[in-house]
N, CA, C and O atoms as CSV, one atom per row, in Angstrom:
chain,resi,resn,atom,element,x,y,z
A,1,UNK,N,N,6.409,-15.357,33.876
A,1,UNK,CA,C,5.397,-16.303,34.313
A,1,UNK,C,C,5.015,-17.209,33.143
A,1,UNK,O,O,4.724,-16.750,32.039
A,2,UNK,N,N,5.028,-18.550,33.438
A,2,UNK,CA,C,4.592,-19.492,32.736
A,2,UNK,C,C,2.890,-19.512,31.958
A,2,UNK,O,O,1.960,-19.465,32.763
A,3,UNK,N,N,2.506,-19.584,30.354
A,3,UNK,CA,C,1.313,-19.224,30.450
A,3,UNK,C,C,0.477,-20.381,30.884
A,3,UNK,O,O,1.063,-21.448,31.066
A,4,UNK,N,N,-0.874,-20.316,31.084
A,4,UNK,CA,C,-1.672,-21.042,31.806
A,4,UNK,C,C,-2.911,-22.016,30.613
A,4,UNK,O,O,-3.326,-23.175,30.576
A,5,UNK,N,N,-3.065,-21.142,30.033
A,5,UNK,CA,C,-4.056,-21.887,29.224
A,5,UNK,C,C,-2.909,-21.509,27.648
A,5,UNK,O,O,-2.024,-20.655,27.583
A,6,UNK,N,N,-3.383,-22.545,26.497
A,6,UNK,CA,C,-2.450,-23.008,25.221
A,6,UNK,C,C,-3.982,-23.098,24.887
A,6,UNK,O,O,-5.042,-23.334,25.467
A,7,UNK,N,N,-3.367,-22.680,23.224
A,7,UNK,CA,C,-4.750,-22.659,22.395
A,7,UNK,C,C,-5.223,-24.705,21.914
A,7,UNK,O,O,-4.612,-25.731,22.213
A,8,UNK,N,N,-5.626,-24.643,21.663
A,8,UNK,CA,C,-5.691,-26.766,21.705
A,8,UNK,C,C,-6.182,-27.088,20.235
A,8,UNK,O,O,-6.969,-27.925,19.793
A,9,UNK,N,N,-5.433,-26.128,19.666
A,9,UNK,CA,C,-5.185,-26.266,18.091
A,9,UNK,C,C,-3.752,-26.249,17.783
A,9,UNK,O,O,-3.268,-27.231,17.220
A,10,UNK,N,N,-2.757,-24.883,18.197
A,10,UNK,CA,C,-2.163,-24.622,17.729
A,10,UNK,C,C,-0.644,-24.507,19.026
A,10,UNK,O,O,0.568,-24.633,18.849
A,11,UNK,N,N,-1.394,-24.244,20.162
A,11,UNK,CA,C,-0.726,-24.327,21.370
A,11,UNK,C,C,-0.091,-22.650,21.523
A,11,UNK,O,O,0.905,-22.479,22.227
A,12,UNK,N,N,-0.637,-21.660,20.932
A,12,UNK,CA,C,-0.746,-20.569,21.301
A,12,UNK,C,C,-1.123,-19.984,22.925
A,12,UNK,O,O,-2.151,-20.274,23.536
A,13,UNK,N,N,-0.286,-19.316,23.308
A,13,UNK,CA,C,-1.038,-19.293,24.757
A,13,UNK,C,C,-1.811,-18.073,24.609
A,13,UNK,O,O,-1.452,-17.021,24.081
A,14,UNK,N,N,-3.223,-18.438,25.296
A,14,UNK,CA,C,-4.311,-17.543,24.981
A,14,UNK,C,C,-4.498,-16.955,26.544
A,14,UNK,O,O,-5.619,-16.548,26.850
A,15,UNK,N,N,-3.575,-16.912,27.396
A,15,UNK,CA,C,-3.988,-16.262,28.740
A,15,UNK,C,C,-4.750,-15.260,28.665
A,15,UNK,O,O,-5.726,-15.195,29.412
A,16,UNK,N,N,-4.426,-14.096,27.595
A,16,UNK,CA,C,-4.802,-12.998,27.364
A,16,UNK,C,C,-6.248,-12.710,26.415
A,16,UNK,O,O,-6.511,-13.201,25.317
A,17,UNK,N,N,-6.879,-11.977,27.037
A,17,UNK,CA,C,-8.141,-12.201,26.413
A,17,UNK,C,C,-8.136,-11.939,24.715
A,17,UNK,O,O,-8.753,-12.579,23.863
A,18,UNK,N,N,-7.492,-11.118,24.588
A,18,UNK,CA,C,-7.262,-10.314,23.107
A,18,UNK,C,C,-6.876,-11.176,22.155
A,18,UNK,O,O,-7.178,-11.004,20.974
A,19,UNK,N,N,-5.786,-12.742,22.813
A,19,UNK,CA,C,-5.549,-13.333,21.986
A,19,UNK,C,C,-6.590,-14.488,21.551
A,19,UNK,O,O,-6.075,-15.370,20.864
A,20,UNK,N,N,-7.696,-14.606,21.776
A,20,UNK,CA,C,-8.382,-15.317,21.843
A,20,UNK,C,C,-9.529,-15.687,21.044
A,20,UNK,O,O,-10.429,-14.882,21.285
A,21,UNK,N,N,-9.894,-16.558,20.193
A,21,UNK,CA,C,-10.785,-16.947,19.113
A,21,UNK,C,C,-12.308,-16.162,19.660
A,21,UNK,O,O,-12.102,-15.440,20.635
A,22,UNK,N,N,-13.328,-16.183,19.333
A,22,UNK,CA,C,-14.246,-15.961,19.593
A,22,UNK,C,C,-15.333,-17.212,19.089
A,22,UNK,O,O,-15.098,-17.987,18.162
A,23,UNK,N,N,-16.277,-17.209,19.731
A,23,UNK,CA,C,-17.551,-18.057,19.492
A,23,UNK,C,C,-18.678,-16.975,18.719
A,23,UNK,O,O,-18.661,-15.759,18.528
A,24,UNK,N,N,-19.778,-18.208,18.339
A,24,UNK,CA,C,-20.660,-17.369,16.963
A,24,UNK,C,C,-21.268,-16.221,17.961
A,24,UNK,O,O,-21.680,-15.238,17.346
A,25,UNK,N,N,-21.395,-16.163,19.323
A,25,UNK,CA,C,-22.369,-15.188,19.979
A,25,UNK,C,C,-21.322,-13.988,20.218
A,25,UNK,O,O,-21.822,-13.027,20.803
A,26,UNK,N,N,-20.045,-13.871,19.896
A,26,UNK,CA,C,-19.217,-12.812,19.967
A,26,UNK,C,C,-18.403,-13.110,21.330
A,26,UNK,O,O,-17.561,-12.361,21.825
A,27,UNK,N,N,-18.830,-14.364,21.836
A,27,UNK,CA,C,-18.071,-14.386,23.514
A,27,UNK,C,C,-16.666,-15.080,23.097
A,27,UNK,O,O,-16.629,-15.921,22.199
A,28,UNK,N,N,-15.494,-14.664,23.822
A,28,UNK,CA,C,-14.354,-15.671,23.603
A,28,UNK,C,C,-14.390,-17.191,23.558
A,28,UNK,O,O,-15.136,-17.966,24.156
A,29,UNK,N,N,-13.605,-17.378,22.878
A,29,UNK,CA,C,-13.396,-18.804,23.248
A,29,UNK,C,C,-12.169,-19.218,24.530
A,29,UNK,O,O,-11.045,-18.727,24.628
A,30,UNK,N,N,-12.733,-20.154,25.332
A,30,UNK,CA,C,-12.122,-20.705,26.397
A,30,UNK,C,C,-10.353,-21.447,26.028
A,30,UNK,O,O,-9.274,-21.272,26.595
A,31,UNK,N,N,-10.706,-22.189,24.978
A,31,UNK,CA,C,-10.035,-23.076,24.273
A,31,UNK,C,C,-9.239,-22.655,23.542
A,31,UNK,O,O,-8.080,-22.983,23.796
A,32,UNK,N,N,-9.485,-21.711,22.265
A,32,UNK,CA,C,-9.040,-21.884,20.510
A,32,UNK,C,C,-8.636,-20.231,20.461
A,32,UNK,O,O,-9.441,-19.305,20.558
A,33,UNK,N,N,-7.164,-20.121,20.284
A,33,UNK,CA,C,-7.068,-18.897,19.759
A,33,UNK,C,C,-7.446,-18.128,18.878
A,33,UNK,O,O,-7.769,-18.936,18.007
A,34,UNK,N,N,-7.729,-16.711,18.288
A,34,UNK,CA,C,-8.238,-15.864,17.742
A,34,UNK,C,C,-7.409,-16.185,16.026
A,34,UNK,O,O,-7.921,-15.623,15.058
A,35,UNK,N,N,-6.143,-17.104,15.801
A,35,UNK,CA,C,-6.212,-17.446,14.407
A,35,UNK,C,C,-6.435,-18.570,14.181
A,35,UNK,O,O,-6.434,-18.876,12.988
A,36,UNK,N,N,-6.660,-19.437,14.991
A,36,UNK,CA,C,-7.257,-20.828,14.917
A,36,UNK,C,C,-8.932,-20.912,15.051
A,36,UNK,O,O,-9.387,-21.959,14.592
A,37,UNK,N,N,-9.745,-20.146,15.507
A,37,UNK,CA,C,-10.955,-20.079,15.823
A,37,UNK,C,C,-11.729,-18.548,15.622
A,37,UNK,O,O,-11.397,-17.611,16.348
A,38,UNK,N,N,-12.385,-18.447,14.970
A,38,UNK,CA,C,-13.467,-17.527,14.787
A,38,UNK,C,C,-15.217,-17.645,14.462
A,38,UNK,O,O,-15.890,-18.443,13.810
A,39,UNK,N,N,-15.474,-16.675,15.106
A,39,UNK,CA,C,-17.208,-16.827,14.929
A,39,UNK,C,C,-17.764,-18.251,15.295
A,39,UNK,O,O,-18.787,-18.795,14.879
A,40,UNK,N,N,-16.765,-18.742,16.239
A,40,UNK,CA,C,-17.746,-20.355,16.202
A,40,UNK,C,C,-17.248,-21.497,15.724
A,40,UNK,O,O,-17.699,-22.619,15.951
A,41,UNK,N,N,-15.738,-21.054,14.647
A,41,UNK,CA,C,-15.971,-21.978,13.634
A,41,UNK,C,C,-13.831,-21.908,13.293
A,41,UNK,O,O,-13.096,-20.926,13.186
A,42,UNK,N,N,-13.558,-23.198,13.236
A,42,UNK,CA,C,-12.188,-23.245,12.813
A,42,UNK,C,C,-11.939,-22.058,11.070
A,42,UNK,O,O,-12.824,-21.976,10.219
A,43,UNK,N,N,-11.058,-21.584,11.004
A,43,UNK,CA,C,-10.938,-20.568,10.403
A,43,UNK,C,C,-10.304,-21.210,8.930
A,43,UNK,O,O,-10.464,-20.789,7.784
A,44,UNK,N,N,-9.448,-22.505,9.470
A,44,UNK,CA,C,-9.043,-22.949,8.290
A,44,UNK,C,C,-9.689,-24.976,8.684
A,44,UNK,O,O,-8.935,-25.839,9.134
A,45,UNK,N,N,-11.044,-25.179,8.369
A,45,UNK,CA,C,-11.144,-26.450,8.730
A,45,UNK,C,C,-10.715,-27.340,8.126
A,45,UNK,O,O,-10.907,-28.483,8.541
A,46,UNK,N,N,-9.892,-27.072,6.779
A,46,UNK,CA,C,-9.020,-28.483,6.286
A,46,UNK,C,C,-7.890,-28.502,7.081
A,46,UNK,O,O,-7.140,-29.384,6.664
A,47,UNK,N,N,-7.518,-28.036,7.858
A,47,UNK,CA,C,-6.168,-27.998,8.225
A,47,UNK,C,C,-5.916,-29.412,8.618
A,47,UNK,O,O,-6.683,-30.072,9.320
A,48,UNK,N,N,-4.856,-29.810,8.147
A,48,UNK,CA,C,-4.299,-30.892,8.847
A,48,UNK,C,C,-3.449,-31.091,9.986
A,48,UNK,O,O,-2.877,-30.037,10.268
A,49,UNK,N,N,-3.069,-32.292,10.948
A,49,UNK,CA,C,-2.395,-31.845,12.001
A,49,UNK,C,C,-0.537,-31.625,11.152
A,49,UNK,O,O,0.220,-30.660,11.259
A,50,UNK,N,N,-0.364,-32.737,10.487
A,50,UNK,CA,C,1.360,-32.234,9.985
A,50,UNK,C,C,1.298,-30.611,9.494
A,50,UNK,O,O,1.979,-29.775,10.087
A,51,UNK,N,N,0.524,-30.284,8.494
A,51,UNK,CA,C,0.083,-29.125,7.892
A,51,UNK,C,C,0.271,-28.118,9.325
A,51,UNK,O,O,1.312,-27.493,9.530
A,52,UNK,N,N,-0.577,-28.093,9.991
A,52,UNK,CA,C,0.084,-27.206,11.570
A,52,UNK,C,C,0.642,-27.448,12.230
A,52,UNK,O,O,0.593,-26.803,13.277
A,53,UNK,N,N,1.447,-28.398,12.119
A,53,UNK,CA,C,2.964,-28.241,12.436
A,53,UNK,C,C,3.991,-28.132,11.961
A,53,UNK,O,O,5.108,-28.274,12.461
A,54,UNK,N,N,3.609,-27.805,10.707
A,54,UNK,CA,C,4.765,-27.261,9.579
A,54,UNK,C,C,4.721,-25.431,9.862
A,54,UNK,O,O,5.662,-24.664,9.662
A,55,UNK,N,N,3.266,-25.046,10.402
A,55,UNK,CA,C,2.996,-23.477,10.367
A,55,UNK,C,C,3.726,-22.720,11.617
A,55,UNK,O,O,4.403,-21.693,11.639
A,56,UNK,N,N,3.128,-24.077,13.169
A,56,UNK,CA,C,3.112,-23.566,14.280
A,56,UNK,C,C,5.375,-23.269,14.469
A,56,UNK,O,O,5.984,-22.519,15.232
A,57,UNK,N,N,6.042,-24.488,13.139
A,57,UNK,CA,C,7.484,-24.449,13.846
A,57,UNK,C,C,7.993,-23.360,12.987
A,57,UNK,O,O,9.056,-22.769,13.175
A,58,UNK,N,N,6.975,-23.093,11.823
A,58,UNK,CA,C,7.670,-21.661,10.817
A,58,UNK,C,C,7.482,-20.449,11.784
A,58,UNK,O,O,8.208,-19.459,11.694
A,59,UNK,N,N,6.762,-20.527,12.454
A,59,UNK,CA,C,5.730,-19.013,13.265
A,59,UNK,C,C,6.932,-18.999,14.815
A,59,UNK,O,O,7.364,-18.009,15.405
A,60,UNK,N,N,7.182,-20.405,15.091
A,60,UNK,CA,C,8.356,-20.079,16.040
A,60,UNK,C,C,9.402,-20.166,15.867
A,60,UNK,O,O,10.199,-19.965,16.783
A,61,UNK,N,N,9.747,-20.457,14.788
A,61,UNK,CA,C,11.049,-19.662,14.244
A,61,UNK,C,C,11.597,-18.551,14.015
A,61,UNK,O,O,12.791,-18.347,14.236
A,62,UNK,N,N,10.600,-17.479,13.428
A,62,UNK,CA,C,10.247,-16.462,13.331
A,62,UNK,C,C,10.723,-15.268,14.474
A,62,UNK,O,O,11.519,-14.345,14.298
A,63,UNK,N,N,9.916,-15.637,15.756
A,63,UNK,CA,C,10.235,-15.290,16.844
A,63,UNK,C,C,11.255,-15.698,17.880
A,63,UNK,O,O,11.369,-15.628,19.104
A,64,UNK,N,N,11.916,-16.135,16.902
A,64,UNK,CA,C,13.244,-16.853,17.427
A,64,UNK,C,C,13.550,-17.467,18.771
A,64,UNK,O,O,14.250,-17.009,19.674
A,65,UNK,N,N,12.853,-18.645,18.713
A,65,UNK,CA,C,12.253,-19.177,20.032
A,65,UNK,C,C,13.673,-20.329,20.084
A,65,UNK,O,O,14.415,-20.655,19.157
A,66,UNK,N,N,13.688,-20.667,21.213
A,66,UNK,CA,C,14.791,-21.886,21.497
A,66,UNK,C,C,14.075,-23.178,20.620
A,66,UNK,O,O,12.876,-23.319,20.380
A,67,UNK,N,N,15.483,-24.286,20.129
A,67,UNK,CA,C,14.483,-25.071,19.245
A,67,UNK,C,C,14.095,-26.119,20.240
A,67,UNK,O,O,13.311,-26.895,19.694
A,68,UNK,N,N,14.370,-26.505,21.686
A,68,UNK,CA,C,14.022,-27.008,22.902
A,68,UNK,C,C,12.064,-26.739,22.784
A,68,UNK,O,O,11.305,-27.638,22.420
A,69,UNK,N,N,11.722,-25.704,23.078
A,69,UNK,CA,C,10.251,-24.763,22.947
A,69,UNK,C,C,10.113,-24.938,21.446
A,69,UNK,O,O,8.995,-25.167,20.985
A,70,UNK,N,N,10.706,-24.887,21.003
A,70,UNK,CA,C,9.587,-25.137,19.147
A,70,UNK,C,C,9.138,-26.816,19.328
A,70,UNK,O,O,7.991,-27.110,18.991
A,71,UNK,N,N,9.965,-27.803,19.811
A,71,UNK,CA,C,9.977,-29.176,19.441
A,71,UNK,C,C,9.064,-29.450,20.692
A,71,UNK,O,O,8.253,-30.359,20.517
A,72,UNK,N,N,9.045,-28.899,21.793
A,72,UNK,CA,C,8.267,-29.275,23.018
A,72,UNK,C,C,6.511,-28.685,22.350
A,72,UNK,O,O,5.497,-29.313,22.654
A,73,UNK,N,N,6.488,-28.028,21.879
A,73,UNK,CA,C,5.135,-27.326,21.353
A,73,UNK,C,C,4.617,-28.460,20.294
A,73,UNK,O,O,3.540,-29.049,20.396
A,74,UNK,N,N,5.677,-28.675,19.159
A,74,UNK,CA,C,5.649,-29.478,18.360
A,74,UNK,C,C,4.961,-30.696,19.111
A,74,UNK,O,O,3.762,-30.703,19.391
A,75,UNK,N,N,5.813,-31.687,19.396
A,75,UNK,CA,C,4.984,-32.568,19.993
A,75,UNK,C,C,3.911,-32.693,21.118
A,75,UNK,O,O,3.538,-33.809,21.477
A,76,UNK,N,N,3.414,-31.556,21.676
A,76,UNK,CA,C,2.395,-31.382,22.203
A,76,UNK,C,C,1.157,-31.093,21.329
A,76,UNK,O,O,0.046,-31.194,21.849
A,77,UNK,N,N,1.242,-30.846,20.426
A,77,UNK,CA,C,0.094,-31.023,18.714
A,77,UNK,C,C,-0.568,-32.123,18.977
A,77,UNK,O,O,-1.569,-32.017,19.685
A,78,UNK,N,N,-0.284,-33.067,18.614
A,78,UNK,CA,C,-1.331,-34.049,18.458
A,78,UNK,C,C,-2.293,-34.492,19.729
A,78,UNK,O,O,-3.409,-34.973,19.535
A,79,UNK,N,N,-1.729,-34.272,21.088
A,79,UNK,CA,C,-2.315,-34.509,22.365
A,79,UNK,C,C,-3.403,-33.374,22.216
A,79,UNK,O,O,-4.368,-33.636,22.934
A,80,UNK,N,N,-3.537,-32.332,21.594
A,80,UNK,CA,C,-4.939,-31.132,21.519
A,80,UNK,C,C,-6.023,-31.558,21.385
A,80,UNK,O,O,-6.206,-32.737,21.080
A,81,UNK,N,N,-6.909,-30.786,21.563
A,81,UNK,CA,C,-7.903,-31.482,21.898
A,81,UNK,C,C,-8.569,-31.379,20.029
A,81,UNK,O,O,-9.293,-32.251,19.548
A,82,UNK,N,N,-8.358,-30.817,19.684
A,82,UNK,CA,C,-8.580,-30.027,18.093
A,82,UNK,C,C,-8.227,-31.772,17.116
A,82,UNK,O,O,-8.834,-32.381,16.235
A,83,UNK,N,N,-6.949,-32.015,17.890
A,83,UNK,CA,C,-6.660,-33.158,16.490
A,83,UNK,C,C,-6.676,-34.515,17.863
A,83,UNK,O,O,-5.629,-35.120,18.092
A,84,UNK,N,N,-7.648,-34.759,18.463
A,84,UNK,CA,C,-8.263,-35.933,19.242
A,84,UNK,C,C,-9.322,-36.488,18.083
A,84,UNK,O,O,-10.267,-35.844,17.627
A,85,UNK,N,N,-8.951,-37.779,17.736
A,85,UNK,CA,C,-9.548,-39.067,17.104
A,85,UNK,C,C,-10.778,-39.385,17.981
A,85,UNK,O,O,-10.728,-40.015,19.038
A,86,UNK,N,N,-12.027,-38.809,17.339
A,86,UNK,CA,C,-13.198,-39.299,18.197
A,86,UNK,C,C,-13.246,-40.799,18.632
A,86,UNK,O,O,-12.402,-41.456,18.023
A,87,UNK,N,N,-13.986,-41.518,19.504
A,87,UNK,CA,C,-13.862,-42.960,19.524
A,87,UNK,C,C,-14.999,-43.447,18.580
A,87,UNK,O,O,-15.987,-42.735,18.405
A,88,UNK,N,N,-14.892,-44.415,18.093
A,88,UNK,CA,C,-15.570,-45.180,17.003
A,88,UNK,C,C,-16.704,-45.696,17.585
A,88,UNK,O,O,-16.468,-46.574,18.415
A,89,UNK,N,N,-18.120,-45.364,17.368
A,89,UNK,CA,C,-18.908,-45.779,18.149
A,89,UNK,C,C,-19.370,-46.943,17.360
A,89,UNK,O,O,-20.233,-47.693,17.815
């Protein structure tokens, strides 16, 4: 089965509760996986978007993923909601 919800940092799929960041009140996060998000708060907030996508294609390499699924993940990065360019008010 295809997963349903992707972390919108890193594009981790967080279907599973366990994989999942938490907020400062201890409740999951909806959004942000459990190594992208903790207590409330991005875990590494300098991160840059090239910078995690240098991590997210080492981490699926790793798991020896098709490079079809590393490059489809890849360019689904910047569309997250994590590295969205606020509008300039």
């Amino acid at each position: 089965m295809e997963p349903q919800k992707f972390c919108q940092s890193c594009t981790l799929p967080i279907d599973n509760m366990e994989d999942r960041g938490t907020e400062k009140d201890g409740s999951k996060s909806d959004i942000y996986c459990r190594y992208c998000y903790k207590d409330g708060a991005f875990t590494d907030p300098g991160m840059t978007l090239d910078r995690m996508k240098e991590i997210a294609q080492a981490e699926m390499k790793k798991q020896n993923l098709p490079d079809n699924i590393i490059q489809q993940s890849i360019n689904m990065l910047p569309r997250l909601k994590r590295w969205q360019v606020p509008p300039i008010a």
